[in-house]
C-alpha positions as a printed NumPy array, in Angstrom:
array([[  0.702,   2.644, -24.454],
       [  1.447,   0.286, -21.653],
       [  3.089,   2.57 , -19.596],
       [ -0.389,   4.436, -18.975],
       [ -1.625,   1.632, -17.015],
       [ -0.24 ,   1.668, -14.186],
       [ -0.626,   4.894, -13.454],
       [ -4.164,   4.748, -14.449],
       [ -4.967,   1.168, -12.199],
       [ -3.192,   3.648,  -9.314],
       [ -4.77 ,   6.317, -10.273],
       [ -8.845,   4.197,  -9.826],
       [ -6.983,   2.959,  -6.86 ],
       [ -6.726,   6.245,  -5.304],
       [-10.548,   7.287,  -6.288],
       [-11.778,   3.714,  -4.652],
       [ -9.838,   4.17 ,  -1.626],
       [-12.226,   6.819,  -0.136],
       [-15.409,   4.774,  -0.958],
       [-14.016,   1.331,   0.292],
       [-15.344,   1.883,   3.587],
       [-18.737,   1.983,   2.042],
       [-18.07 ,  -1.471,   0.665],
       [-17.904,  -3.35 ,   4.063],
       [-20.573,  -4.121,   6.253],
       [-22.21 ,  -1.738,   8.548],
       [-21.316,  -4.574,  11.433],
       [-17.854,  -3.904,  11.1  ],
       [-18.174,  -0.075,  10.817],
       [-20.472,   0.036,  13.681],
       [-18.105,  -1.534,  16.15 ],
       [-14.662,   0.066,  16.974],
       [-12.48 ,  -0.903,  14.472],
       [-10.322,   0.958,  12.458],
       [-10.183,  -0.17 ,   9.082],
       [ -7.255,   1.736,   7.04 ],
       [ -7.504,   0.543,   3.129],
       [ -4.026,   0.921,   1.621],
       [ -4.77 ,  -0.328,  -1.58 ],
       [ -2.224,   1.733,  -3.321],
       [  0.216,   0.281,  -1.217],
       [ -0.626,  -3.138,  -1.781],
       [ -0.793,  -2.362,  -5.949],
       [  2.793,  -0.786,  -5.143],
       [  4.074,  -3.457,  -3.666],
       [  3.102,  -5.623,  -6.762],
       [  5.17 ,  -3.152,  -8.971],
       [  7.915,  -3.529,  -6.921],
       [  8.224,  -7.25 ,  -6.711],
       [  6.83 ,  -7.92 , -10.148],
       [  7.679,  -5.06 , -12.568],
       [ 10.263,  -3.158, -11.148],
       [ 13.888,  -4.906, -12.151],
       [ 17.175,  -4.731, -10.462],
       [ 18.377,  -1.248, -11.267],
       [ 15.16 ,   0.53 , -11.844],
       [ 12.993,   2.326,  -9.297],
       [  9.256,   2.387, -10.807],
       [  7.86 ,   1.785,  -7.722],
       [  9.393,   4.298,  -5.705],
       [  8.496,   7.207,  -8.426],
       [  4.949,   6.022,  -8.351],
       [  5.019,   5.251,  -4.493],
       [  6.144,   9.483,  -3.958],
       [  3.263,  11.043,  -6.594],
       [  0.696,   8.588,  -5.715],
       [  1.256,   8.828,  -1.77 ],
       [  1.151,  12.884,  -2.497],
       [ -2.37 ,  12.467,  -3.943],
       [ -3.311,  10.316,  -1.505],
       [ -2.127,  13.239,   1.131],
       [ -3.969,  15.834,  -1.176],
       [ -7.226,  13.762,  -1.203],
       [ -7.688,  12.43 ,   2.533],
       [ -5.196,  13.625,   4.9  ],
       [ -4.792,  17.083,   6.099],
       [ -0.824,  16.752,   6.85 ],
       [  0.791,  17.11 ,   3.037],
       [  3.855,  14.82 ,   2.733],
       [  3.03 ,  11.854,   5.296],
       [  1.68 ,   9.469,   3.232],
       [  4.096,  10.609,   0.411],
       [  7.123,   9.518,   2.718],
       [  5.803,   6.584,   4.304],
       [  5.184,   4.72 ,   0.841],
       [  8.139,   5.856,  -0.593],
       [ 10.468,   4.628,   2.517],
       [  8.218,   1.171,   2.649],
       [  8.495,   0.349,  -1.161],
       [ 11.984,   0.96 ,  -0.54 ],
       [ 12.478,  -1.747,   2.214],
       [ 10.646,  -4.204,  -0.092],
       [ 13.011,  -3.535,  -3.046],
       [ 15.369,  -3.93 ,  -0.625],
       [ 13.764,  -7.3  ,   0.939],
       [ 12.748,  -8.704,  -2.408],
       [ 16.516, -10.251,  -2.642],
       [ 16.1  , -12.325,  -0.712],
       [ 12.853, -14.401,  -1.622],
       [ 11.278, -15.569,  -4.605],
       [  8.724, -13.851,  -6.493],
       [  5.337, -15.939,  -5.717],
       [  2.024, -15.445,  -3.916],
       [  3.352, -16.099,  -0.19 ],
       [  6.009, -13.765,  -0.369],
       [  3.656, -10.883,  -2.058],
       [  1.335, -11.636,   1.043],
       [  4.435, -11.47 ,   3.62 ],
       [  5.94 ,  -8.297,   1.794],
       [  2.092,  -6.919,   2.126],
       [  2.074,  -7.235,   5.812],
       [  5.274,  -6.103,   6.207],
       [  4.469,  -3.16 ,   4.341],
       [  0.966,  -2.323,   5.975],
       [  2.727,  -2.902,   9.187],
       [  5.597,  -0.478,   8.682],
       [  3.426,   2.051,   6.936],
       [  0.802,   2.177,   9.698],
       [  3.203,   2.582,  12.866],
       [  5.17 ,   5.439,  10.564],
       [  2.16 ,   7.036,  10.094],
       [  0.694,   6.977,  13.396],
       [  4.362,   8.167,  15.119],
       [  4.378,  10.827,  12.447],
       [  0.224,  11.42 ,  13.987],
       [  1.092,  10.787,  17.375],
       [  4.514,  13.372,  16.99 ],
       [  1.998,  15.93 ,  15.489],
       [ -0.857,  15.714,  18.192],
       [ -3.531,  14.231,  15.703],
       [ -3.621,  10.487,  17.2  ],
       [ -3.621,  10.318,  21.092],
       [ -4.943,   6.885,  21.289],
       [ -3.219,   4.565,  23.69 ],
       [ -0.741,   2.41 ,  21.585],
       [ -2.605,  -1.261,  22.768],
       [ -5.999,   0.581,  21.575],
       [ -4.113,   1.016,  18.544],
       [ -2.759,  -2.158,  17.828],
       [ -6.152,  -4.085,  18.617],
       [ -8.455,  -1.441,  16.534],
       [ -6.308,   0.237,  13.772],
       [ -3.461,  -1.973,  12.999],
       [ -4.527,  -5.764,  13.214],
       [ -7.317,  -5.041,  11.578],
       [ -5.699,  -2.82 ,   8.586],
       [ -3.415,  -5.733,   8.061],
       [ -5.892,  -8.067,   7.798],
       [ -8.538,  -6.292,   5.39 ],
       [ -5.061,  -5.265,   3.115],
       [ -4.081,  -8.834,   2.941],
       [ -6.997,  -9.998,   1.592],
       [ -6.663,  -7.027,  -0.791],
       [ -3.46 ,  -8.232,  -2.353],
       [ -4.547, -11.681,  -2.265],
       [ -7.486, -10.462,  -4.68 ],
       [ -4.883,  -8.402,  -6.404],
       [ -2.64 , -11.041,  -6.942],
       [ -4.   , -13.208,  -9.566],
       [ -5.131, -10.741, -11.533],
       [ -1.947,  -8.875, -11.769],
       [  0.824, -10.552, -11.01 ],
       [  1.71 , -12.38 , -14.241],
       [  0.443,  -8.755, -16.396],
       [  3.   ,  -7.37 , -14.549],
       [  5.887,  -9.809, -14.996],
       [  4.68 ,  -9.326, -18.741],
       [  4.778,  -5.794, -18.889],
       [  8.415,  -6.009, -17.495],
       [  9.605,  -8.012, -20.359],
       [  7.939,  -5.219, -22.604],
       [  9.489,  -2.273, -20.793],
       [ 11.831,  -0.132, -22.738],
       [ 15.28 ,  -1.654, -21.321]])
């Protein structure tokens, strides 16, 4: 039974992620600012520092279908969002090594992996013809401000599921 839920809290994840916009104040979606919620991404990055162990690859499998539906639900390029998470959850597997799992490191591997995701996508845009914003415009509108709003999100994430997912580790079929 407890391998449902994470698909399932992925799953909501992907739903609120086209209404979170709607959550923020019309202040901030008056002005020019980008806001990009990556709230998968931040719940992935959780997996993979908290539930995924050495030799397995959770986060990855769910980082591929999840970034898929993500690409079926909001994009209209099939694939980009799909490759981007699975190619940053990969670099945090990779970068998890070398730190200890705590809240400081969830909130640096966030950042990292908002950061990497959001230039990958916008080459991949930029490459396609879809973004031809200057790249300082994008920095100052898209990207800072991504990073920041995602941050908070897996600071609010943390707490609530950092230890279930340490817990659900230990339950995991080994």
């Amino acid at each position: 039974m407890r391998h449902i839920f994470l698909p399932l809290i992925l799953l909501i994840l992907v739903a609120l992620e086209g209404v979170a916009l709607d959550i923020l104040p019309s202040s901030l979606l008056d002005s020019n600012l980008m806001i990009t919620p990556h709230w998968v991404l931040m719940f992935l990055v959780l997996i993979a520092i908290f539930y995924d162990r050495q030799n397995s690859y959770y986060a990855i499998m769910y980082a591929f279908i999840f970034g898929l539906l993500i690409d079926i639900a909001y994009t209209g390029i099939l694939g980009v969002y799909m490759f981007t998470y699975a190619v940053v959850i990969y670099v945090i597997l990779e970068l998890r090594k070398m730190l200890h799992s705590n809240i400081y490191s969830a909130l640096l591997f966030g950042i990292i992996s908002i950061t990497i995701a959001e230039l990958i996508i916008n080459v991949i845009y930029y490459v396609v013809g879809i973004m031809n914003t200057t790249w300082t415009d994008y920095f100052i509108y898209r990207l800072i401000p991504s990073v920041l709003a995602n941050a908070i999100f897996i600071l609010i994430l943390y707490p609530i599921f950092a230890k279930r997912l340490e817990k659900w580790k230990n339950t995991q079929i080994k």
